[in-house]
mmCIF file as gemmi writes it, N, C-alpha and C atoms, coordinates in Angstrom:
data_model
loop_
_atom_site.group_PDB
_atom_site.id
_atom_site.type_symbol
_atom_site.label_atom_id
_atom_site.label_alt_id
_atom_site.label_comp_id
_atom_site.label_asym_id
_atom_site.label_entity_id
_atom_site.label_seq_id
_atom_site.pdbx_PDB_ins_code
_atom_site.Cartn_x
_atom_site.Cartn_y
_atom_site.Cartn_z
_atom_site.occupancy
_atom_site.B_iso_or_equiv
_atom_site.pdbx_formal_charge
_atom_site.auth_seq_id
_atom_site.auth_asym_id
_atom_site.pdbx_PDB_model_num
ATOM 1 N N . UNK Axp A 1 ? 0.847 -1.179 0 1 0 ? 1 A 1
ATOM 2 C CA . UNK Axp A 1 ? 0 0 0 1 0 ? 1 A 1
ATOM 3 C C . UNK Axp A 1 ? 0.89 1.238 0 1 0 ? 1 A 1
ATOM 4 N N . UNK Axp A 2 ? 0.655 2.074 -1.016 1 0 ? 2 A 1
ATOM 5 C CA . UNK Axp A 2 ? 1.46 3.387 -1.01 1 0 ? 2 A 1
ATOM 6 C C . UNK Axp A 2 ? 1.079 4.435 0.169 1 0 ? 2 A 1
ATOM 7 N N . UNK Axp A 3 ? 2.128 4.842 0.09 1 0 ? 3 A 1
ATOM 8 C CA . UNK Axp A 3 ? 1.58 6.283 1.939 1 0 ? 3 A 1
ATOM 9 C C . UNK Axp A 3 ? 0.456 7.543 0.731 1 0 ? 3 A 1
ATOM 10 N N . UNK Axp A 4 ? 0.223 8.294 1.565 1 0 ? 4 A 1
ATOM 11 C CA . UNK Axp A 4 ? -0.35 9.726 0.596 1 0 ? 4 A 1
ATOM 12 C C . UNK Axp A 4 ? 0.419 10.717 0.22 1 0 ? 4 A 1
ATOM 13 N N . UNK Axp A 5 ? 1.548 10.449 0.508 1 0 ? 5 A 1
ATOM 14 C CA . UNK Axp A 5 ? 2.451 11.204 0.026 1 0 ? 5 A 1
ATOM 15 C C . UNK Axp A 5 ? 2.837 10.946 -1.356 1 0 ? 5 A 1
ATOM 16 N N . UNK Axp A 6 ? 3.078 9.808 -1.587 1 0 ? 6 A 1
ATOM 17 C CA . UNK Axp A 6 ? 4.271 9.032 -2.421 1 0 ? 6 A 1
ATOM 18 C C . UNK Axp A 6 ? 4.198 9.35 -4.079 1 0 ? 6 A 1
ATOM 19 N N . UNK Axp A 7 ? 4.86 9.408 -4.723 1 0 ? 7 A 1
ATOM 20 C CA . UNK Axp A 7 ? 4.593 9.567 -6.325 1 0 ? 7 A 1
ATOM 21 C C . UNK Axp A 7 ? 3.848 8.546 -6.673 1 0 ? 7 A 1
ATOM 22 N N . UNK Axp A 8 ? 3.418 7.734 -6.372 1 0 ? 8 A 1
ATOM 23 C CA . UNK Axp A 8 ? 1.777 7.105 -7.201 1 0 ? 8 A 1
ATOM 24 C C . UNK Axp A 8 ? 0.492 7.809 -6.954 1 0 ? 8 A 1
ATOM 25 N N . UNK Axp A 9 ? 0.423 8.088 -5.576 1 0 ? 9 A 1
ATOM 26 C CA . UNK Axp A 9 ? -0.901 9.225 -5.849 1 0 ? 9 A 1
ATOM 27 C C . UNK Axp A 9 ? -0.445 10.318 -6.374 1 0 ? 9 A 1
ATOM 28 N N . UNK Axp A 10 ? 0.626 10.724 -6.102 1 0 ? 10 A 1
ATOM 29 C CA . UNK Axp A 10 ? 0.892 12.167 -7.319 1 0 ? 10 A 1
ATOM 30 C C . UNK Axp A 10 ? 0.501 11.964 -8.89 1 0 ? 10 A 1
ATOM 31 N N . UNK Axp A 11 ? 0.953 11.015 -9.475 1 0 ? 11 A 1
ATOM 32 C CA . UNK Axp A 11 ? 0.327 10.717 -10.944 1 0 ? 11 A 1
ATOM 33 C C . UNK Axp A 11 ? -1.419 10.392 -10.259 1 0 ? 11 A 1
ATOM 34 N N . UNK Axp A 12 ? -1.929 9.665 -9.549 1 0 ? 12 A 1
ATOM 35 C CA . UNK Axp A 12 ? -3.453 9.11 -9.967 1 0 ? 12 A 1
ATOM 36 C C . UNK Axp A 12 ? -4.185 10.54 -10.504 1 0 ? 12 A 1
ATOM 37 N N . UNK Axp A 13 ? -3.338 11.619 -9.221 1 0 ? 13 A 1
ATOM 38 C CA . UNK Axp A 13 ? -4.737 13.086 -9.033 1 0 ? 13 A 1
ATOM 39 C C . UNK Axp A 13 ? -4.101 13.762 -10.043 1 0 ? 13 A 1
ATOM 40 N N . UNK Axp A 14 ? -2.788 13.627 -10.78 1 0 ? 14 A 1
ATOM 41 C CA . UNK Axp A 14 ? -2.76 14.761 -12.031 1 0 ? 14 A 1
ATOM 42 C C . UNK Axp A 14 ? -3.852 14.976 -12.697 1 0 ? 14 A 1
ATOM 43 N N . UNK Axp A 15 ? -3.634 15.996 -12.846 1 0 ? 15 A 1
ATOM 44 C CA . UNK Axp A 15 ? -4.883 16.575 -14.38 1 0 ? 15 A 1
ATOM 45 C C . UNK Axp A 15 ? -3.915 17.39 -15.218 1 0 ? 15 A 1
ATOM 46 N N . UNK Axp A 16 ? -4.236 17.753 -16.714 1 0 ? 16 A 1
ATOM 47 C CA . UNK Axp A 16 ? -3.961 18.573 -17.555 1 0 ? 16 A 1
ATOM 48 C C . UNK Axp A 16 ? -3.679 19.597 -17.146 1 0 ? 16 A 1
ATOM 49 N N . UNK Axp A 17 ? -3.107 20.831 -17.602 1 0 ? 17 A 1
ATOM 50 C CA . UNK Axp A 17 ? -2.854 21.882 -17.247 1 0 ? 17 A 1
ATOM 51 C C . UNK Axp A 17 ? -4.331 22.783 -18.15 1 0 ? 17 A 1
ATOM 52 N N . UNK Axp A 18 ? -4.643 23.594 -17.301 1 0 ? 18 A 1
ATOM 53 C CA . UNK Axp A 18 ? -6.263 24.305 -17.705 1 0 ? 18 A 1
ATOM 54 C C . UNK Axp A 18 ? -5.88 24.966 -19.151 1 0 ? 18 A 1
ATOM 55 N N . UNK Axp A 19 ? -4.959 25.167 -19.432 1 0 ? 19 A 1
ATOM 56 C CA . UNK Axp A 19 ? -4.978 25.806 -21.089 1 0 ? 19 A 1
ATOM 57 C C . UNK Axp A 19 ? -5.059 24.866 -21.95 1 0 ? 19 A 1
ATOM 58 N N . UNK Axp A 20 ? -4.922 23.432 -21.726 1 0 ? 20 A 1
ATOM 59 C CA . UNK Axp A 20 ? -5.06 22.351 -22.818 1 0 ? 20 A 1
ATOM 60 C C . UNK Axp A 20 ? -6.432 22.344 -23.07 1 0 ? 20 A 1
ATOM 61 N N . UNK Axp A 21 ? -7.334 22.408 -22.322 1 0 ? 21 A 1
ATOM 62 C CA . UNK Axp A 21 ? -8.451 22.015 -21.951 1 0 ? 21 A 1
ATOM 63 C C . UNK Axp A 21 ? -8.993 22.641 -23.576 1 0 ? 21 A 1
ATOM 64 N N . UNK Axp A 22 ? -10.173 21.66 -23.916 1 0 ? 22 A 1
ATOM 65 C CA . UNK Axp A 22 ? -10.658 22.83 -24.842 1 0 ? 22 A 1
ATOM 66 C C . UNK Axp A 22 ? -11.799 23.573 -25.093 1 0 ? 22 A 1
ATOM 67 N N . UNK Axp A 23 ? -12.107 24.643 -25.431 1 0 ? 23 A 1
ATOM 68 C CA . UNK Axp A 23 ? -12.65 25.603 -25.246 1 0 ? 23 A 1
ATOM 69 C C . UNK Axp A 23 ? -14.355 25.216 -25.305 1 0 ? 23 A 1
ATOM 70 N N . UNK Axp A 24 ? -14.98 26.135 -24.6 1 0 ? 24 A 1
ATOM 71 C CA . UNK Axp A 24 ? -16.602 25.636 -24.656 1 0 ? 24 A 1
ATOM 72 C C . UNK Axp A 24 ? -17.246 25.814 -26.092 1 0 ? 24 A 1
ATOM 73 N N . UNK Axp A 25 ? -17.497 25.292 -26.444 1 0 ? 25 A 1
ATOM 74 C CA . UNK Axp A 25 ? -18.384 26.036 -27.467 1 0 ? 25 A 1
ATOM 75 C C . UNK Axp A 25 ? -19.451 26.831 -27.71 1 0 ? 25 A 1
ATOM 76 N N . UNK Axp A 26 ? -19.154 28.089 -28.66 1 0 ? 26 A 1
ATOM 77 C CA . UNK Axp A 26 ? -20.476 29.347 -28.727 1 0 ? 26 A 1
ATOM 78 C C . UNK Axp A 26 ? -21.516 28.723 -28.206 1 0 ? 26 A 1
ATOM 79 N N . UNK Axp A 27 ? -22.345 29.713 -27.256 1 0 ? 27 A 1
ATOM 80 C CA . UNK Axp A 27 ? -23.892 29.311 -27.122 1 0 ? 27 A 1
ATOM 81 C C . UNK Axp A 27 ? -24.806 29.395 -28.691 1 0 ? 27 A 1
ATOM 82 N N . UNK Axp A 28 ? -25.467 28.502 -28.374 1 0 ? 28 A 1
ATOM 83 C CA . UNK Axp A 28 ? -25.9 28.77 -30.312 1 0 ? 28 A 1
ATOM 84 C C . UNK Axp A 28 ? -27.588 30.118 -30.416 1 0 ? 28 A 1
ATOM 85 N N . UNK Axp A 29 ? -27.326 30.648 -30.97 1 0 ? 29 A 1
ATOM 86 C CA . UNK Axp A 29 ? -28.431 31.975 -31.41 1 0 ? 29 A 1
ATOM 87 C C . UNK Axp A 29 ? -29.925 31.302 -31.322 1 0 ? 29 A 1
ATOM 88 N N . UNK Axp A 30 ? -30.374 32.313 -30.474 1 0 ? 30 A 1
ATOM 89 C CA . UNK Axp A 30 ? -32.291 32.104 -30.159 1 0 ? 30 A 1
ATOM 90 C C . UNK Axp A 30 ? -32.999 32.024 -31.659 1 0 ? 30 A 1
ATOM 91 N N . UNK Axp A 31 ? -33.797 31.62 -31.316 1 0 ? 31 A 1
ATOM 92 C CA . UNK Axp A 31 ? -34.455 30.958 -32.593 1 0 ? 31 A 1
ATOM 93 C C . UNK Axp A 31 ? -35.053 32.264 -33.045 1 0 ? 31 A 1
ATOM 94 N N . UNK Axp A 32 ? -35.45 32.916 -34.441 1 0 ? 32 A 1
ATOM 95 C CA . UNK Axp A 32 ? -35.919 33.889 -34.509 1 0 ? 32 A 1
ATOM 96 C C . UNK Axp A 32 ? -37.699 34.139 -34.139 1 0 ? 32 A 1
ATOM 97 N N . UNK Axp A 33 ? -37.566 35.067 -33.629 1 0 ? 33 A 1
ATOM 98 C CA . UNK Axp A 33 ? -39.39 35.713 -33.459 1 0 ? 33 A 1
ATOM 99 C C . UNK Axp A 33 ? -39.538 36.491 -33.889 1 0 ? 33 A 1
ATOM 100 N N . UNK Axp A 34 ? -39.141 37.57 -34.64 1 0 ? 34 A 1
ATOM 101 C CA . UNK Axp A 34 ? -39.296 38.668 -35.486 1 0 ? 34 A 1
ATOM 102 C C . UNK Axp A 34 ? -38.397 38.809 -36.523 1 0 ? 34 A 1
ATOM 103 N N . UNK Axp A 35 ? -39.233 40.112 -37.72 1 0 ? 35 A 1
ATOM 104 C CA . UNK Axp A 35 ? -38.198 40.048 -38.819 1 0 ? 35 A 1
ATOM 105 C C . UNK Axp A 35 ? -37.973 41.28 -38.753 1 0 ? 35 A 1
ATOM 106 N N . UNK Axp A 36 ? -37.601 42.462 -38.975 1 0 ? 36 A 1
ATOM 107 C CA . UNK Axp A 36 ? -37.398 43.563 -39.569 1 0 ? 36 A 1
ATOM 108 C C . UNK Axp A 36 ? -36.902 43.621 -41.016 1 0 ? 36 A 1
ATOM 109 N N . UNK Axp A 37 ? -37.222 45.092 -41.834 1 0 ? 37 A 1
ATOM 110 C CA . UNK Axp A 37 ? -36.951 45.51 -42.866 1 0 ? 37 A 1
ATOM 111 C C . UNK Axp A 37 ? -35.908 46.237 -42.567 1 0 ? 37 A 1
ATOM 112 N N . UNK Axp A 38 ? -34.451 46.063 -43.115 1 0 ? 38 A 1
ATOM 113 C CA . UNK Axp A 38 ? -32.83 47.46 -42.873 1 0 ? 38 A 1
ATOM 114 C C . UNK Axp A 38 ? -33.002 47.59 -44.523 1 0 ? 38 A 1
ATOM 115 N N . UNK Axp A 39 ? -32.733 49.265 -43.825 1 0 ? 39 A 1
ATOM 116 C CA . UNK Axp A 39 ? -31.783 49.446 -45.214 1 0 ? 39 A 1
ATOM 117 C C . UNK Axp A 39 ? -30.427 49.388 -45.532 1 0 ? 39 A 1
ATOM 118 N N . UNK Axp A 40 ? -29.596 49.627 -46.684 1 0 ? 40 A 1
ATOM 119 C CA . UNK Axp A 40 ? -28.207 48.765 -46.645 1 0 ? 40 A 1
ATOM 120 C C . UNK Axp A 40 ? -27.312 49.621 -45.769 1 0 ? 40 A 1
ATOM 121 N N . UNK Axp A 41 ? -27.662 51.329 -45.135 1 0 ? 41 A 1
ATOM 122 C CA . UNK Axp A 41 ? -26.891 51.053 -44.308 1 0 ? 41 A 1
ATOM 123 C C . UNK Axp A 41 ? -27.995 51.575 -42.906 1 0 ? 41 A 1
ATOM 124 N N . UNK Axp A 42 ? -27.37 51.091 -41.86 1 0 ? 42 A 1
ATOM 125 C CA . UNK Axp A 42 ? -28.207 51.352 -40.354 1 0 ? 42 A 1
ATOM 126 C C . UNK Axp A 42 ? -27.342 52.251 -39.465 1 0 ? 42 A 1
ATOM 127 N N . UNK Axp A 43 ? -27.721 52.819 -38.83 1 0 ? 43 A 1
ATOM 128 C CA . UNK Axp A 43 ? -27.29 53.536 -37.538 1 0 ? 43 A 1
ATOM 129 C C . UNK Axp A 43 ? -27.278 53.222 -36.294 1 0 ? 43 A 1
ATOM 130 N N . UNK Axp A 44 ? -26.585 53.394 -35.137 1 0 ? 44 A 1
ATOM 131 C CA . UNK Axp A 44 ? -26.479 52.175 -34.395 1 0 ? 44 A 1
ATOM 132 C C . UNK Axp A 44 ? -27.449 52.553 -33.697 1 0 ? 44 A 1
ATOM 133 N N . UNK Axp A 45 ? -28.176 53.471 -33.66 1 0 ? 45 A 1
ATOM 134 C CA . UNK Axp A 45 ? -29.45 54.462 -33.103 1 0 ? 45 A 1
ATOM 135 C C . UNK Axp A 45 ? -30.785 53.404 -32.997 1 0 ? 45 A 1
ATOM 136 N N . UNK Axp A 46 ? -30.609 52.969 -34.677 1 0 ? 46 A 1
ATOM 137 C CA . UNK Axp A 46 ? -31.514 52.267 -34.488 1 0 ? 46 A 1
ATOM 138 C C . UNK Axp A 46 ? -31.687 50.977 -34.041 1 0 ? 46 A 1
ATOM 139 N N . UNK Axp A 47 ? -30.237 50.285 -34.552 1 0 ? 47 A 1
ATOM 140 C CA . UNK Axp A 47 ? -30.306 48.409 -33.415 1 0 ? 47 A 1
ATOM 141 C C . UNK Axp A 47 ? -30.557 49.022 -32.328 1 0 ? 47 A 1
ATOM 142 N N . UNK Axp A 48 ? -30.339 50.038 -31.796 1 0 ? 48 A 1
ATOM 143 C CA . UNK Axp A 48 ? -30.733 50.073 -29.924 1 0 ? 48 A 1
ATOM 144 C C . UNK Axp A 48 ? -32.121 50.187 -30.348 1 0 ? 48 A 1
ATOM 145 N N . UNK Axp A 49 ? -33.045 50.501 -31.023 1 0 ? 49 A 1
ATOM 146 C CA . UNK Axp A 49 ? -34.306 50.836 -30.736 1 0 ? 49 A 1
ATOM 147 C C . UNK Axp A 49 ? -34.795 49.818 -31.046 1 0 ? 49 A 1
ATOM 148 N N . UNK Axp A 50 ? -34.266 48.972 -31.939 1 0 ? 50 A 1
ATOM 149 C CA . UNK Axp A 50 ? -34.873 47.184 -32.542 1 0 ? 50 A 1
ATOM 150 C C . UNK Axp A 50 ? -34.857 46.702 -31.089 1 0 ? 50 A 1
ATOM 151 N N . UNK Axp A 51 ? -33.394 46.704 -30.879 1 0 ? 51 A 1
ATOM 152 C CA . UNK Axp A 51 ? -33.014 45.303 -29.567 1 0 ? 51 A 1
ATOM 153 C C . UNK Axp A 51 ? -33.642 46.208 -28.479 1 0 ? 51 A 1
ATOM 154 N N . UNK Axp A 52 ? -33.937 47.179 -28.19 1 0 ? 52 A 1
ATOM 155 C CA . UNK Axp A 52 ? -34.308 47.72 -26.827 1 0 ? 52 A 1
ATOM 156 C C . UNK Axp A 52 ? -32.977 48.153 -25.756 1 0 ? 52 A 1
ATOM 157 N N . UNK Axp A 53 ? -31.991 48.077 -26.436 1 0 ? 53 A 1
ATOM 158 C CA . UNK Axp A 53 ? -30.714 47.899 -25.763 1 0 ? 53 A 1
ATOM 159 C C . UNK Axp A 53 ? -30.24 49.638 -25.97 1 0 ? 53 A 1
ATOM 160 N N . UNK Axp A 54 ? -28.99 50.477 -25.103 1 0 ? 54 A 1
ATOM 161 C CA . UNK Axp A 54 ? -28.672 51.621 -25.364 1 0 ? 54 A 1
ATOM 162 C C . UNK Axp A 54 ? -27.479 51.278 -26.068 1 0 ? 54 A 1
ATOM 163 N N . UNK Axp A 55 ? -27.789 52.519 -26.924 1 0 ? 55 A 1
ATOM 164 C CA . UNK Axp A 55 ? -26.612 52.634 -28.165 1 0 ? 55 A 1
ATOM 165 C C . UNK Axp A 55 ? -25.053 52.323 -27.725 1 0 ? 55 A 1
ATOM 166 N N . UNK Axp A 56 ? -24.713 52.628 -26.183 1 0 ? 56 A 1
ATOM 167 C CA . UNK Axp A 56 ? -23.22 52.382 -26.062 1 0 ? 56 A 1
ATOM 168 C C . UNK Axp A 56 ? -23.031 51.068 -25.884 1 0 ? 56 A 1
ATOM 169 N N . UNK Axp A 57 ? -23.811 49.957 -25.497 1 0 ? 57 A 1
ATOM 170 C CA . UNK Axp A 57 ? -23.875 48.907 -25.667 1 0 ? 57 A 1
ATOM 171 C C . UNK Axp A 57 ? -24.249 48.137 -26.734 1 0 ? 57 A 1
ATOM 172 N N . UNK Axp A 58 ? -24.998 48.461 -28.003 1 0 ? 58 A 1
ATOM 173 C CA . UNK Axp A 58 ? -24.989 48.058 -29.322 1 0 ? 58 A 1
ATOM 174 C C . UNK Axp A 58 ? -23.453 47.954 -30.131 1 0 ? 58 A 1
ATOM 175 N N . UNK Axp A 59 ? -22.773 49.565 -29.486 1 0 ? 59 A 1
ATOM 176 C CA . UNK Axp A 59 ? -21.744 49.505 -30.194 1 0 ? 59 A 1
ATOM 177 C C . UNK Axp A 59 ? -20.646 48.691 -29.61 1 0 ? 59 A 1
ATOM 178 N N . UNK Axp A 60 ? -20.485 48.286 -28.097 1 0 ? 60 A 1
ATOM 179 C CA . UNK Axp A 60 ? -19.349 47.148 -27.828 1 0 ? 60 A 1
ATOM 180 C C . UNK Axp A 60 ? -19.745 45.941 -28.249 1 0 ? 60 A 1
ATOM 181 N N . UNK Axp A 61 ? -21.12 45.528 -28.444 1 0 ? 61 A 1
ATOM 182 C CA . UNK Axp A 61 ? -21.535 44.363 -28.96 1 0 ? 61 A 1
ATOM 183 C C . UNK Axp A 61 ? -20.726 43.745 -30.451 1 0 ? 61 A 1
ATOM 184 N N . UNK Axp A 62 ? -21.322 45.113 -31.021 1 0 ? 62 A 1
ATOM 185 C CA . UNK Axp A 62 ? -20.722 44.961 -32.886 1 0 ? 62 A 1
ATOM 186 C C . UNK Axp A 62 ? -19.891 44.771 -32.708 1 0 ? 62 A 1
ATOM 187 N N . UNK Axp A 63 ? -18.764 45.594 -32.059 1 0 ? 63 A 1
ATOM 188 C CA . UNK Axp A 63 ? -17.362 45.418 -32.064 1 0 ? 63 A 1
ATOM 189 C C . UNK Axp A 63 ? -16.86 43.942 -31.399 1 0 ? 63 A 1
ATOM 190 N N . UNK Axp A 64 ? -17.357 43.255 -30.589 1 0 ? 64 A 1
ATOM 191 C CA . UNK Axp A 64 ? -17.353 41.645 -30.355 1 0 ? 64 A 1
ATOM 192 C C . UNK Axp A 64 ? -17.414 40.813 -31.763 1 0 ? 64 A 1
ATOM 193 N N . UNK Axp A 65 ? -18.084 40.863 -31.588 1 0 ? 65 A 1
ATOM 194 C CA . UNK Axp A 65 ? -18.508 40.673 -33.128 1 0 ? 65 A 1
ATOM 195 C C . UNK Axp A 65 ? -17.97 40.493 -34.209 1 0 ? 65 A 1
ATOM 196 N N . UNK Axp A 66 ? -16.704 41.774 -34.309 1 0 ? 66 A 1
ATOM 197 C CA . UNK Axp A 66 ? -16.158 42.171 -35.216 1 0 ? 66 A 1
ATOM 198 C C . UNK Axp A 66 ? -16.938 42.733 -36.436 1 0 ? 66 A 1
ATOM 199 N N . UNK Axp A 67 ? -17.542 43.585 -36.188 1 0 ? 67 A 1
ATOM 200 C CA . UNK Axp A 67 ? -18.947 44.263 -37.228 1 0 ? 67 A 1
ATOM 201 C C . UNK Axp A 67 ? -18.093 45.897 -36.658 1 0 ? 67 A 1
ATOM 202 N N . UNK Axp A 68 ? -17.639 46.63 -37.638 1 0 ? 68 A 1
ATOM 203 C CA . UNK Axp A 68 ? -17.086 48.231 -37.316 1 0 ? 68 A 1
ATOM 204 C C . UNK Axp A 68 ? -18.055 48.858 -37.593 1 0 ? 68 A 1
ATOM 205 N N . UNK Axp A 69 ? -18.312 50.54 -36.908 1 0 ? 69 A 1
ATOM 206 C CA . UNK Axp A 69 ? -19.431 50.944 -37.776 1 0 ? 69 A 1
ATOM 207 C C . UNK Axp A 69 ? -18.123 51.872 -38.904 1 0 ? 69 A 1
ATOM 208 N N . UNK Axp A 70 ? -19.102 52.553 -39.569 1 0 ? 70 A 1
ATOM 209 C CA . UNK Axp A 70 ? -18.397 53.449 -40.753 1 0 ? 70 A 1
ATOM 210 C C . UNK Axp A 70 ? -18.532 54.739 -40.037 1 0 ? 70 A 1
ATOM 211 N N . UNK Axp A 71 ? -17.798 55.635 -41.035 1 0 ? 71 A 1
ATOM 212 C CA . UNK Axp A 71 ? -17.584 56.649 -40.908 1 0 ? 71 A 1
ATOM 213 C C . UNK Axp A 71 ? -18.641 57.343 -39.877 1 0 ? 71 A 1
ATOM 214 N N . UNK Axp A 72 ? -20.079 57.34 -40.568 1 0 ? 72 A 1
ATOM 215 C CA . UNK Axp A 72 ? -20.97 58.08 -39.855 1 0 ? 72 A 1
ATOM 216 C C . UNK Axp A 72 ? -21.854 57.42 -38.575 1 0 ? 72 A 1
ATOM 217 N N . UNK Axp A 73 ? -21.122 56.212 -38.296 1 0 ? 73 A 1
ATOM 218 C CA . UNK Axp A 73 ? -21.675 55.345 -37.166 1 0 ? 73 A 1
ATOM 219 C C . UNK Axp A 73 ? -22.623 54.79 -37.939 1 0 ? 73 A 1
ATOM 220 N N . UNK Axp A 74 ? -22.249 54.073 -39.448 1 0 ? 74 A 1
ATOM 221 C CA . UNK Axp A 74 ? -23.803 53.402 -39.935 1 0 ? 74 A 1
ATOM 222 C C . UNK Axp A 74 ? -22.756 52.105 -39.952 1 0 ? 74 A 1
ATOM 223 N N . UNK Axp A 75 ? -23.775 51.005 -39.859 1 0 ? 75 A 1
ATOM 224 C CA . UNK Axp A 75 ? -23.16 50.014 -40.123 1 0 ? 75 A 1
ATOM 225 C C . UNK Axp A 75 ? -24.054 49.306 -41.591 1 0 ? 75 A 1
ATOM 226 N N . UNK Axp A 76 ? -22.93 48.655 -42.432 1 0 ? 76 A 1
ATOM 227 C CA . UNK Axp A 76 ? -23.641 47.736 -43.408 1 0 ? 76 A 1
ATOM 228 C C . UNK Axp A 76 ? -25.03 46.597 -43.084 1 0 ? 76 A 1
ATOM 229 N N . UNK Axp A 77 ? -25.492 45.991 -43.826 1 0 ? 77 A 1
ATOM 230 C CA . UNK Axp A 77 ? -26.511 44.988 -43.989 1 0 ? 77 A 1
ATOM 231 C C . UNK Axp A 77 ? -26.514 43.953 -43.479 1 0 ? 77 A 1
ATOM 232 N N . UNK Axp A 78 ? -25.198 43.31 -43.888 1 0 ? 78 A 1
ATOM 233 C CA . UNK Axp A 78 ? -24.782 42.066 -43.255 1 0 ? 78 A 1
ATOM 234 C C . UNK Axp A 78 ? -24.388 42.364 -41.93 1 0 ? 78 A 1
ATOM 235 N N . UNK Axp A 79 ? -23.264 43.474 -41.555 1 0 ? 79 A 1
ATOM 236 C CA . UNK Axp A 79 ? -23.237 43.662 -40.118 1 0 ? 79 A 1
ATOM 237 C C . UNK Axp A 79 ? -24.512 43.778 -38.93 1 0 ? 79 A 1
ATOM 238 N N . UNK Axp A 80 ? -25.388 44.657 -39.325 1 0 ? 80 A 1
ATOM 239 C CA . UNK Axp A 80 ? -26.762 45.005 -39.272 1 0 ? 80 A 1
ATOM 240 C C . UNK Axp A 80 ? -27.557 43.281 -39.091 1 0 ? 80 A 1
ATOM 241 N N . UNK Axp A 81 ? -27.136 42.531 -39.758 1 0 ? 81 A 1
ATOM 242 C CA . UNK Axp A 81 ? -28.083 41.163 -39.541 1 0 ? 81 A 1
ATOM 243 C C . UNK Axp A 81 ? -27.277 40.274 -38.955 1 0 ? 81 A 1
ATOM 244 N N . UNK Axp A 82 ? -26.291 40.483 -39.063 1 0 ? 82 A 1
ATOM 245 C CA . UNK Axp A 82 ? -25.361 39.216 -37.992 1 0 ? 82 A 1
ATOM 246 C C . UNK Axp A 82 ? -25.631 39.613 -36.196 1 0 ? 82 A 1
ATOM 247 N N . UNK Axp A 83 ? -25.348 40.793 -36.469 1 0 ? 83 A 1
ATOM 248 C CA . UNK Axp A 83 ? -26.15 41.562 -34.557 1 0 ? 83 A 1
ATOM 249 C C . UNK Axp A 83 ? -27.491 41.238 -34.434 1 0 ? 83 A 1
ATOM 250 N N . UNK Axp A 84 ? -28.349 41.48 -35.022 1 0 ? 84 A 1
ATOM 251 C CA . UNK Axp A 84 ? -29.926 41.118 -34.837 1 0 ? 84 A 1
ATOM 252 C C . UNK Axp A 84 ? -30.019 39.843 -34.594 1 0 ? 84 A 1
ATOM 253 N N . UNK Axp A 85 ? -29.41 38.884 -35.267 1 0 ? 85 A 1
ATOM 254 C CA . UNK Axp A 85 ? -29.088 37.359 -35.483 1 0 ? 85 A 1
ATOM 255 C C . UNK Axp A 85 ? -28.812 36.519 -33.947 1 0 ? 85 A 1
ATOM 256 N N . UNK Axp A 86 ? -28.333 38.029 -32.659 1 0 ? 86 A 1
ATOM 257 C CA . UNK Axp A 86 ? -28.134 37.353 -31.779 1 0 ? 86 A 1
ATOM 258 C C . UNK Axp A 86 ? -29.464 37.649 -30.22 1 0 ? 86 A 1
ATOM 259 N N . UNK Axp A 87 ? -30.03 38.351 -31.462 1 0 ? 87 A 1
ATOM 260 C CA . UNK Axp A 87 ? -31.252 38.367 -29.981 1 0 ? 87 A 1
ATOM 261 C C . UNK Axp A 87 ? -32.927 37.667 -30.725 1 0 ? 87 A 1
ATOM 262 N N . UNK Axp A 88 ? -32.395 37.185 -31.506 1 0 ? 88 A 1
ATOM 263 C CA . UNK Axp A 88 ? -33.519 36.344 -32.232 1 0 ? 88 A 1
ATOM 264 C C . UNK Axp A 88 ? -33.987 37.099 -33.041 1 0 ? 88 A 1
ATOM 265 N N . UNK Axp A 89 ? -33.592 38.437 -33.947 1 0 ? 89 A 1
ATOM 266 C CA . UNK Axp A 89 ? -34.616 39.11 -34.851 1 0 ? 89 A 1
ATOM 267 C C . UNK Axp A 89 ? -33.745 38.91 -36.339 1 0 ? 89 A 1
ATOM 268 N N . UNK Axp A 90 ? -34.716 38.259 -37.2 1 0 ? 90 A 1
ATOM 269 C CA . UNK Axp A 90 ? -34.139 38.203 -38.389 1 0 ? 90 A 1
ATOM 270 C C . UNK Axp A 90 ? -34.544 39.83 -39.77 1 0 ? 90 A 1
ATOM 271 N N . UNK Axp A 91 ? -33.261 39.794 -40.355 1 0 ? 91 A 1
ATOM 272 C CA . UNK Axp A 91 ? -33.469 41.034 -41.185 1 0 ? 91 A 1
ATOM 273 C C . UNK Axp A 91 ? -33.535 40.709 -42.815 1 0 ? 91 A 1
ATOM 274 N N . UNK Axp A 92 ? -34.413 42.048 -43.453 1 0 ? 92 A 1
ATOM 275 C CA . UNK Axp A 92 ? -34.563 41.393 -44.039 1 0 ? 92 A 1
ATOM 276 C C . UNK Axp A 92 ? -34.26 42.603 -45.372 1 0 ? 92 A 1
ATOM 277 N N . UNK Axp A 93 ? -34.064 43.028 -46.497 1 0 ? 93 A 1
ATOM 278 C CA . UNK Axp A 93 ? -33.256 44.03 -47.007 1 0 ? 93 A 1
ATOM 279 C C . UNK Axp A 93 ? -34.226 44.615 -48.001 1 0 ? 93 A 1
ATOM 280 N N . UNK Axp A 94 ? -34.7 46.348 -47.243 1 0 ? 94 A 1
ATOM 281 C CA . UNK Axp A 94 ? -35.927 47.039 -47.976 1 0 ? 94 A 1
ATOM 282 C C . UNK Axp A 94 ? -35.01 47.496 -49.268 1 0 ? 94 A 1
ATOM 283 N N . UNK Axp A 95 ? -35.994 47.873 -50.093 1 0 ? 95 A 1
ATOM 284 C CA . UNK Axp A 95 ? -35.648 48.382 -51.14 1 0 ? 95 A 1
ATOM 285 C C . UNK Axp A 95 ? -35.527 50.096 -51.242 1 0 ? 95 A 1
């Protein structure tokens, strides 16, 4: 019988070191319940008024994301629907 000290229980209780481990995977996106109409470009004015969320938080979101806005704080279509994409609202592209 080994003591509790001894290098055999040292190997039984090893584990990996926590950076091997591998990573969780994305939570996957709410199913959609609404659609909206964007035009090709949006303002971040308005995802806060879609999502109900305030604009300084729309904009760290995008930027998670990796969605920039442009020049005038508009963002493109696809950026515009990949963000909506995460609170269940699907978009859909007015003319």
């Amino acid at each position: 019988m080994s003591s509790p000290g001894s290098e055999e229980n040292k190997r039984k209780n090893w584990l990996p070191p926590i950076w091997r481990a591998k990573p969780a995977p994305p939570p996957a996106d709410p199913p959609i319940t609404k659609y909206v109409s964007l035009p090709e470009r949006v303002s971040a004015a308005h995802l806060a008024e879609i999502t109900g969320r305030e604009v300084s938080v729309v904009i760290q979101e995008l930027y998670r994301l990796g969605v920039f806005l442009g020049v005038h704080r508009g963002v493109d279509f696809e950026g515009a629907a990949k963000f909506l994409r995460k609170y269940g609202i699907g978009a859909t592209k007015s003319e």
